[in-house]
N, CA, C and O atoms as a GROMACS GRO file, in nm:
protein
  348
    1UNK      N    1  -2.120   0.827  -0.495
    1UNK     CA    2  -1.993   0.762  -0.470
    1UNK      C    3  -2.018   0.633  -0.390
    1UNK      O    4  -2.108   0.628  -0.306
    2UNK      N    5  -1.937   0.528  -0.417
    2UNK     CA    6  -1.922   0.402  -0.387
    2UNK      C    7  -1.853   0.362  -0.256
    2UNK      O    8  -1.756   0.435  -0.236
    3UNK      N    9  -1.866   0.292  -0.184
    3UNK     CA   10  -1.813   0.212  -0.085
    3UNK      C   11  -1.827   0.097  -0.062
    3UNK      O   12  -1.934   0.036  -0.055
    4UNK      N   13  -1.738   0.062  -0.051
    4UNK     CA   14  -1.652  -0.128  -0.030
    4UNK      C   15  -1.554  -0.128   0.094
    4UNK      O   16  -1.478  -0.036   0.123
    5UNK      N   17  -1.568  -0.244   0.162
    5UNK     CA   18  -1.485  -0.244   0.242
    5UNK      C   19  -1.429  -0.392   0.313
    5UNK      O   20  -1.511  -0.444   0.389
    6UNK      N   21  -1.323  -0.452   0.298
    6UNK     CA   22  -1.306  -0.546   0.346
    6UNK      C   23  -1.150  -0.558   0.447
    6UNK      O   24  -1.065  -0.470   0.459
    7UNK      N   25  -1.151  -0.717   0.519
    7UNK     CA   26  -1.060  -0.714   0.617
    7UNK      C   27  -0.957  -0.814   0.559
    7UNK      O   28  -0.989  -0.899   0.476
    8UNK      N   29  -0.842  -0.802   0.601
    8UNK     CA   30  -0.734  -0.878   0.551
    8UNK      C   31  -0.637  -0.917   0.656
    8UNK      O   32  -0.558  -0.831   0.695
    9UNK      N   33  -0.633  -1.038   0.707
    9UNK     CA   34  -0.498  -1.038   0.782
    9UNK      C   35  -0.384  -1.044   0.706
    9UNK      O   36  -0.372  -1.115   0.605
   10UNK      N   37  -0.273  -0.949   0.765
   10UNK     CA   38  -0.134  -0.962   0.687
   10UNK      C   39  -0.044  -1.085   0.740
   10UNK      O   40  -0.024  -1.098   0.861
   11UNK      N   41   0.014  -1.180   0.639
   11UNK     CA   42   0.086  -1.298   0.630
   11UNK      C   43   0.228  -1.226   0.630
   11UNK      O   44   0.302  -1.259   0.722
   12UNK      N   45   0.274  -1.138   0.546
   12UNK     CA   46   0.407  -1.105   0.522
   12UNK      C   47   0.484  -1.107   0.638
   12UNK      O   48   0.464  -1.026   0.729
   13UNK      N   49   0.557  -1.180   0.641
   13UNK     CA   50   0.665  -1.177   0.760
   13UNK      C   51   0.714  -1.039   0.852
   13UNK      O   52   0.733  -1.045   0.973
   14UNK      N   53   0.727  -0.949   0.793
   14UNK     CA   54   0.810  -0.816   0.785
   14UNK      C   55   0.676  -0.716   0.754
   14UNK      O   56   0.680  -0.609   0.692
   15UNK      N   57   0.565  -0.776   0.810
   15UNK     CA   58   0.420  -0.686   0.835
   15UNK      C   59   0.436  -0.568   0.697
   15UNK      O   60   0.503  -0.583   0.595
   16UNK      N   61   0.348  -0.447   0.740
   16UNK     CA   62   0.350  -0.396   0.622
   16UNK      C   63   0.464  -0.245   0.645
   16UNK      O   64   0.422  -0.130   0.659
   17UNK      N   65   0.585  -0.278   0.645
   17UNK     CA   66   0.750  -0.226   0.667
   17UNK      C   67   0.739  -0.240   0.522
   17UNK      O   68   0.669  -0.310   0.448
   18UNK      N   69   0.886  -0.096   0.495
   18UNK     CA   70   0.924  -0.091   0.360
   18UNK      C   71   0.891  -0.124   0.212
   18UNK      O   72   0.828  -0.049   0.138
   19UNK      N   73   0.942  -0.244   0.178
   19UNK     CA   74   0.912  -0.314   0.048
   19UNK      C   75   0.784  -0.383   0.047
   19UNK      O   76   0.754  -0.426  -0.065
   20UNK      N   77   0.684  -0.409   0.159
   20UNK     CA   78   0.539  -0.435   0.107
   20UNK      C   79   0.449  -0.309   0.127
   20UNK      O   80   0.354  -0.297   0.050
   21UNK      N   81   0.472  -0.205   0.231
   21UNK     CA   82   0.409  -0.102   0.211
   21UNK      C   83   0.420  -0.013   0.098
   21UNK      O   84   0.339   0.072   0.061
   22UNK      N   85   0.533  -0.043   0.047
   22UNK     CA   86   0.537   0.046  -0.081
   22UNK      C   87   0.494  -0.051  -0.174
   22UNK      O   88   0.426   0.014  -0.254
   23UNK      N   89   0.495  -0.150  -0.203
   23UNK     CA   90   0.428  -0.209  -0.311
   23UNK      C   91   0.289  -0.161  -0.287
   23UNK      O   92   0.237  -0.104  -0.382
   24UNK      N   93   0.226  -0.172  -0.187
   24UNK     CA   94   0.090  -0.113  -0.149
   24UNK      C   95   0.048   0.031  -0.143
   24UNK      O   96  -0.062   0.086  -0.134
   25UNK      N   97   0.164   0.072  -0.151
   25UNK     CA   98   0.097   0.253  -0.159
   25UNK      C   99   0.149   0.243  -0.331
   25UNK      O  100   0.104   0.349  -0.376
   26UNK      N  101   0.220   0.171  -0.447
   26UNK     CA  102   0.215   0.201  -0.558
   26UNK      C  103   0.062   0.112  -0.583
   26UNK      O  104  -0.015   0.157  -0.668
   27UNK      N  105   0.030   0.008  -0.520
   27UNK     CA  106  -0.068  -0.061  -0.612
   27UNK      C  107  -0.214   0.039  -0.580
   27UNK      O  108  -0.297   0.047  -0.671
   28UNK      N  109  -0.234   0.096  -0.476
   28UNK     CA  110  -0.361   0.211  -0.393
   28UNK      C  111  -0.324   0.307  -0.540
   28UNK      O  112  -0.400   0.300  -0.637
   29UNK      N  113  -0.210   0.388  -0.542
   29UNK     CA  114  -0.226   0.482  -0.655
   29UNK      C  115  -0.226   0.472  -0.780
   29UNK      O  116  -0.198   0.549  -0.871
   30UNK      N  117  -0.262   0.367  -0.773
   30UNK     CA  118  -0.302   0.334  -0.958
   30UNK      C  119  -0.481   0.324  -0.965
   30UNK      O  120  -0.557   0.337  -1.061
   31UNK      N  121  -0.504   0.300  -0.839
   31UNK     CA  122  -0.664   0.299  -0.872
   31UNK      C  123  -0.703   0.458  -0.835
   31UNK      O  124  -0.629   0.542  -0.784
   32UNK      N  125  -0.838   0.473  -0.875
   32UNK     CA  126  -0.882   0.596  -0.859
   32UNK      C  127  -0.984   0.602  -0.744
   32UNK      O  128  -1.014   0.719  -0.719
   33UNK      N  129  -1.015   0.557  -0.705
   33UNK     CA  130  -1.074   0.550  -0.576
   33UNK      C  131  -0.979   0.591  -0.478
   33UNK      O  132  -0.858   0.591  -0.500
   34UNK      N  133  -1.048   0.639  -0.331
   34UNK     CA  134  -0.961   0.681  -0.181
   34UNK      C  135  -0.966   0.559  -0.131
   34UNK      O  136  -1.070   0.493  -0.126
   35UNK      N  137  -0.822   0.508  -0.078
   35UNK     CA  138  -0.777   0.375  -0.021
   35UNK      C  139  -0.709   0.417   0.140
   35UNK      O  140  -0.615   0.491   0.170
   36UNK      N  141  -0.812   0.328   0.228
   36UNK     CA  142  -0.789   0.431   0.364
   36UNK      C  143  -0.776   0.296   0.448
   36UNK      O  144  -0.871   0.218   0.459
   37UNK      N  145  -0.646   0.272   0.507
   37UNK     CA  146  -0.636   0.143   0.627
   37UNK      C  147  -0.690   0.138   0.708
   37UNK      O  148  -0.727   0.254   0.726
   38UNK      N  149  -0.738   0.063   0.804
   38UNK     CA  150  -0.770   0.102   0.895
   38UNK      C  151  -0.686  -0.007   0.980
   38UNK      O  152  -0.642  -0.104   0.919
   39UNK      N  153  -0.655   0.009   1.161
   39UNK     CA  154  -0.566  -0.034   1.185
   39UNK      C  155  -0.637  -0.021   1.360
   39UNK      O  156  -0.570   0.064   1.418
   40UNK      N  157  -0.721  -0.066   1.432
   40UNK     CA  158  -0.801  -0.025   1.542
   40UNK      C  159  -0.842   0.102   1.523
   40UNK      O  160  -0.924   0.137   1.438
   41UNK      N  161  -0.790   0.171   1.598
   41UNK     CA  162  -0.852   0.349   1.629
   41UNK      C  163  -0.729   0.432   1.466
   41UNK      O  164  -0.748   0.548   1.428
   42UNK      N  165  -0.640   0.358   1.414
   42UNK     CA  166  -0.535   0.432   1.329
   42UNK      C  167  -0.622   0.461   1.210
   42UNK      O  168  -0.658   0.344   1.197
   43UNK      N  169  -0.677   0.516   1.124
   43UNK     CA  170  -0.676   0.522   0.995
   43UNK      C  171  -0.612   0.661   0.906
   43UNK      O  172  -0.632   0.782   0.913
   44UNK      N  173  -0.523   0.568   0.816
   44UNK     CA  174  -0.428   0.582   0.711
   44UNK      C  175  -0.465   0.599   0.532
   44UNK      O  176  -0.553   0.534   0.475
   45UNK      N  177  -0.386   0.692   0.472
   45UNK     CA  178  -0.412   0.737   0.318
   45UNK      C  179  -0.317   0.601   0.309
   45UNK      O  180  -0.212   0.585   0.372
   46UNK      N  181  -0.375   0.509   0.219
   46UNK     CA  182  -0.282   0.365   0.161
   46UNK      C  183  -0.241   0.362   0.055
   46UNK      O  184  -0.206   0.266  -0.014
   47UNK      N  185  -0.245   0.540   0.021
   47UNK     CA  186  -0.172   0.593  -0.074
   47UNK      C  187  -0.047   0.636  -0.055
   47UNK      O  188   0.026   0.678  -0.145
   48UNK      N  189  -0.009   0.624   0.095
   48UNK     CA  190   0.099   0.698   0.131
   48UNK      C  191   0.236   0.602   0.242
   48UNK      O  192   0.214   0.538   0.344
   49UNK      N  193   0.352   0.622   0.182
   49UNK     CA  194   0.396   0.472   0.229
   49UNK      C  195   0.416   0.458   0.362
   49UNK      O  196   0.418   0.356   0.429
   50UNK      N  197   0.446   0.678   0.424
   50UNK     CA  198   0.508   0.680   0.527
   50UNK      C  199   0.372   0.679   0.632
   50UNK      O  200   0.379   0.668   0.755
   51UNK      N  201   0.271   0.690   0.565
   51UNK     CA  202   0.185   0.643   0.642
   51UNK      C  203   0.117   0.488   0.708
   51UNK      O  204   0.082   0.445   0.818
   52UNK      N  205   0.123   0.442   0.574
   52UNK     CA  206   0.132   0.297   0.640
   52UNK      C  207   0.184   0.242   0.740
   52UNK      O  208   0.129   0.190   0.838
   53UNK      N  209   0.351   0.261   0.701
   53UNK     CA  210   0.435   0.228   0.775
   53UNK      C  211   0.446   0.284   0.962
   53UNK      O  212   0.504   0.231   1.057
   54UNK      N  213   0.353   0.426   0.950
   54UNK     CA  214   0.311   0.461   1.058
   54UNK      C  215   0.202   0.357   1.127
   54UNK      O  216   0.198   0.330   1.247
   55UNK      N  217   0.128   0.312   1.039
   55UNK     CA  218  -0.023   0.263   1.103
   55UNK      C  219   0.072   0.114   1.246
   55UNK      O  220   0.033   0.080   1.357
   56UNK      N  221   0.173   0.078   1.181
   56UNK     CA  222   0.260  -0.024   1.264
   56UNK      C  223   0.151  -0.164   1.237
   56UNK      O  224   0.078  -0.218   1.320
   57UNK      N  225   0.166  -0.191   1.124
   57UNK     CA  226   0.082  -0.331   1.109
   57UNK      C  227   0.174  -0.471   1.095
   57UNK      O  228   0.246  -0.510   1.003
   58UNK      N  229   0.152  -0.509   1.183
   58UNK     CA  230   0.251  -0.667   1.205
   58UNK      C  231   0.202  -0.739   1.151
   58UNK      O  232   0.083  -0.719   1.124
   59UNK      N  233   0.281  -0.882   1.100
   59UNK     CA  234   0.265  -1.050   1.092
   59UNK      C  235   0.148  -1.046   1.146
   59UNK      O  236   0.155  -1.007   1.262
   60UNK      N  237   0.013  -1.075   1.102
   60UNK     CA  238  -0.080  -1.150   1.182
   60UNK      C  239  -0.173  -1.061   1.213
   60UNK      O  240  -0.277  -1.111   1.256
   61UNK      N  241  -0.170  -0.901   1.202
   61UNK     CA  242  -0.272  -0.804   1.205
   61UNK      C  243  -0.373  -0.809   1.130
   61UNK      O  244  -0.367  -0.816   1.007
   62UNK      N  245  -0.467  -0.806   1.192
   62UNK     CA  246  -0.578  -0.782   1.080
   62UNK      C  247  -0.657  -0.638   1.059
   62UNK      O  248  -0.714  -0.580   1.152
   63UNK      N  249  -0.653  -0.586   0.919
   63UNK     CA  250  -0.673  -0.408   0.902
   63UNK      C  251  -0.800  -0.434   0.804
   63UNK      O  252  -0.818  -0.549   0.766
   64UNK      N  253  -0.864  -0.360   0.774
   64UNK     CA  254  -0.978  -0.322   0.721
   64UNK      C  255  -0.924  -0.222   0.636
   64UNK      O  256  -0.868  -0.121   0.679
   65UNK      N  257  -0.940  -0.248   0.518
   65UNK     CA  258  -0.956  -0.133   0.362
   65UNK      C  259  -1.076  -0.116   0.356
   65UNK      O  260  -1.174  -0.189   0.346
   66UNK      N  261  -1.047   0.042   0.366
   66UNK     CA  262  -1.193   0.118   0.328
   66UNK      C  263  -1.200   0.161   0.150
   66UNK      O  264  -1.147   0.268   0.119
   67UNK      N  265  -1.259   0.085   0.049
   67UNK     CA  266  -1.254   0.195  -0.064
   67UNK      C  267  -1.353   0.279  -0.112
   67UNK      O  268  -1.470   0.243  -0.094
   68UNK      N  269  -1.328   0.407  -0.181
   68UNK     CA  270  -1.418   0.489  -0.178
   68UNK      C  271  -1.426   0.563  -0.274
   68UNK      O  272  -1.354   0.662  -0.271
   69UNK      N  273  -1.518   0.543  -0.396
   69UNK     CA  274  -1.487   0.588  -0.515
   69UNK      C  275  -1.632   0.556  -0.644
   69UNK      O  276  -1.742   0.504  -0.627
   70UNK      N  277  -1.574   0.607  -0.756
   70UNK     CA  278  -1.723   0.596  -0.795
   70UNK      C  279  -1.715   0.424  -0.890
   70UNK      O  280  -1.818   0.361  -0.915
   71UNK      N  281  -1.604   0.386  -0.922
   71UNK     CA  282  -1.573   0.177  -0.888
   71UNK      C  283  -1.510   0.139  -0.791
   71UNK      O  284  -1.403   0.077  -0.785
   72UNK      N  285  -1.602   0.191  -0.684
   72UNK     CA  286  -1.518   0.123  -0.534
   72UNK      C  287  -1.540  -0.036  -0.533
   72UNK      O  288  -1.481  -0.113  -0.459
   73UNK      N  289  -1.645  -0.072  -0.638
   73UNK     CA  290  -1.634  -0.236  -0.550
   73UNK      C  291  -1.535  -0.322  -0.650
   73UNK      O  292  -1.467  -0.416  -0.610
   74UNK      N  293  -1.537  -0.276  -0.781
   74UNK     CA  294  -1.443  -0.376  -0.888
   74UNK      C  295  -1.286  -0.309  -0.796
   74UNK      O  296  -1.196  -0.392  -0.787
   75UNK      N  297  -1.268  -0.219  -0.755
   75UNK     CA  298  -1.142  -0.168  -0.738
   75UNK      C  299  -1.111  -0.235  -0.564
   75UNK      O  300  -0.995  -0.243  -0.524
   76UNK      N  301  -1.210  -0.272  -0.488
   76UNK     CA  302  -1.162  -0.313  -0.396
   76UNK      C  303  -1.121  -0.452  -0.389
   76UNK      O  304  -1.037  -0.490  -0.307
   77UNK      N  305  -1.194  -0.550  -0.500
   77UNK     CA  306  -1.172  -0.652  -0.483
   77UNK      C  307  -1.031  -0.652  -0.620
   77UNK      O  308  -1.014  -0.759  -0.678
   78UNK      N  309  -0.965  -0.562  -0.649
   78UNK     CA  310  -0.864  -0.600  -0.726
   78UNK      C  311  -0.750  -0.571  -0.609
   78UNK      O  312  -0.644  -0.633  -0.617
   79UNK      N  313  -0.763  -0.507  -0.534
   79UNK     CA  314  -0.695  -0.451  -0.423
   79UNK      C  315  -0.728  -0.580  -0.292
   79UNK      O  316  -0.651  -0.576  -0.196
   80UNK      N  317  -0.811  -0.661  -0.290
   80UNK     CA  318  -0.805  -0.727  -0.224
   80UNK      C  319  -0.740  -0.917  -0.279
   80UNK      O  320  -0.727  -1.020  -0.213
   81UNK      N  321  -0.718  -0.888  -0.412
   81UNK     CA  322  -0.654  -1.018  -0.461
   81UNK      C  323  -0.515  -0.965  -0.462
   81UNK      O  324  -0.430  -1.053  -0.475
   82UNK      N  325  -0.461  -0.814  -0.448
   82UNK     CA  326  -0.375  -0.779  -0.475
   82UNK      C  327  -0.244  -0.807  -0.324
   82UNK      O  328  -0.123  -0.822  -0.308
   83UNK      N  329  -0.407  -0.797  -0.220
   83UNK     CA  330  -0.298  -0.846  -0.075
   83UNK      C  331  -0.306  -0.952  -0.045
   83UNK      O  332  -0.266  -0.975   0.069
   84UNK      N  333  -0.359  -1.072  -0.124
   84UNK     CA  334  -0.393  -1.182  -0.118
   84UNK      C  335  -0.268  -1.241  -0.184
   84UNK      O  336  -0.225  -1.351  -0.148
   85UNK      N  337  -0.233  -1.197  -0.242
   85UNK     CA  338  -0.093  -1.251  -0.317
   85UNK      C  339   0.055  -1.172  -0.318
   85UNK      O  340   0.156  -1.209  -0.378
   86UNK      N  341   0.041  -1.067  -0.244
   86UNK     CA  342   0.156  -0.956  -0.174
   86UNK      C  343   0.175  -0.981  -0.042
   86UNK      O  344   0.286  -1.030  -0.022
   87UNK      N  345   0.099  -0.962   0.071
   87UNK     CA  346   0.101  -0.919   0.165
   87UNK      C  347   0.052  -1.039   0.284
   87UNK      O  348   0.048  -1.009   0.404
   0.00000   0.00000   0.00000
């Protein structure tokens, strides 16, 4: 099994609340790989919205995606153009 992992600061105004965490826990469950936030000491299933929304990621945070799978690296960097243009 594969591992990829990169950092992203979030731009979205309204951090990752409601309508971008759920765009992000539908775009995590379409890949097949484990998609895990990380958030300082928090890490989160970014499969899961009410979890995200737990991790409390603001305007301007920067989180680390862990992916983990047997195409963790084509799947992280589709997941990483995916918050590049969402989030």
């Amino acid at each position: 099994m594969a591992e990829k992992s990169f950092q992203f600061m979030v731009t979205d105004a309204a951090g990752l609340h409601a309508r971008p965490a759920s765009d992000l826990s539908k775009f995590a469950k379409s890949l097949g790989s484990k998609v895990t936030l990380v958030k300082g000491d928090k890490r989160v299933d970014a499969k899961s919205v009410l979890m995200i929304m737990a991790a409390g990621v603001s305007q301007g945070n920067t989180v680390t995606f862990e992916v983990s799978g047997d195409d963790a690296e084509r799947e992280a960097a589709e997941l990483e153009e995916f918050c590049k243009q969402n989030l």
